[in-house]
N, C-alpha and C positions, 0 to 999 in steps of 0.2 A: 713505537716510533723512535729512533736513531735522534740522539741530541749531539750536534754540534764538539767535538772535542772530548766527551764522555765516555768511559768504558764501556764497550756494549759487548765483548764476547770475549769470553777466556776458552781457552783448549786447553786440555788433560792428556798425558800419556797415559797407557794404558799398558800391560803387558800382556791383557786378558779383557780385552774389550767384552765377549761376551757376560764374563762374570764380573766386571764392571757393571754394564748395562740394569743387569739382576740386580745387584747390591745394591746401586742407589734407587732402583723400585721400588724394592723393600724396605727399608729403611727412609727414605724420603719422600715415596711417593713420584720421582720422578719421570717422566712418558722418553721416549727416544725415538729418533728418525733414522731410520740408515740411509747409508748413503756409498752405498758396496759393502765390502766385506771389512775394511780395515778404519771406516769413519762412523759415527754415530753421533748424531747433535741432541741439544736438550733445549727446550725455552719454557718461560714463563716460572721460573725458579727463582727469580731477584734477580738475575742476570742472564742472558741467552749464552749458550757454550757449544763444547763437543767436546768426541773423548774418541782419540785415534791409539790405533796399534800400533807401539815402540817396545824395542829392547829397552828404554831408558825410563825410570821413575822420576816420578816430583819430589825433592825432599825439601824441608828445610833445612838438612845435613849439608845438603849439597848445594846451597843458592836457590833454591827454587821459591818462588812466589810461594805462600799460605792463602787458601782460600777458607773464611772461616765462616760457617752456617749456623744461623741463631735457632734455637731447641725451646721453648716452654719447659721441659721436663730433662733437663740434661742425664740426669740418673741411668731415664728409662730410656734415652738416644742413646747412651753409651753399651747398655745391654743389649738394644735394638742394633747398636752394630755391628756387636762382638758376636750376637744371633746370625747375621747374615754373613757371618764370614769374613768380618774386619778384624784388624787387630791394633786394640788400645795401644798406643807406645808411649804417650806422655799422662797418666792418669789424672785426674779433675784436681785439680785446684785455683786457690783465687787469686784472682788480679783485680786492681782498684777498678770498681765497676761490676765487677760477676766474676763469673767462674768458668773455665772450659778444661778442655782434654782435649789430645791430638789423636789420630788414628789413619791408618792409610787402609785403605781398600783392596779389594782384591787382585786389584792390577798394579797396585804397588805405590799408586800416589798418597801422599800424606795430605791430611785434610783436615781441619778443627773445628769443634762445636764451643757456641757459648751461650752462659744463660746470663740472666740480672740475679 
């Protein structure tokens, strides 16, 4: 249910929507809807989304929003991504509170994990 003023959906560029779609299967478990050929949505992930076909990436090189997903086992997220085809660009270290790493996906958007 939609609250009032509240974030309720982010959208992803993708440069490679299908190998998008893959990689966050693998790696997070996540289901997808399509919705043609160039749209694909996600819900029940902490947050509902989608993930559309763009020439353009998400960085946080370039301004873009960080979206960052909590891990139990950051170690074995970061192997589990670099397995499906991701590539670590910021490697794990800590910040007051826990630990993360950046990584952008196979379509190009940059993404981060964090643990306690």
């Amino acid at each position: 249910m939609s609250s009032h003023h509240k974030i309720d959906y982010v959208e992803f560029p993708s440069t490679d929507l299908k190998a998008s779609k893959i990689f966050f299967n693998r790696v997070f478990g996540w289901g997808f809807m399509d919705y043609g050929p160039d749209y694909a949505s996600f819900s029940g992930e902490g947050i509902n989304g989608g993930f559309y076909t763009s020439a353009l990436k998400g960085s946080v090189a370039t301004g873009s929003a960080l979206v960052v997903i909590y891990s139990n086992n950051i170690e074995e997220t970061a192997k589990q991504v670099q397995q499906a085809g991701g590539k670590i660009v910021k490697d794990i270290f800590s910040f007051p509170g826990g630990r993360r790493f950046h990584f952008t996906e196979p379509g190009g958007t940059e993404f981060a994990v964090w643990s306690e």
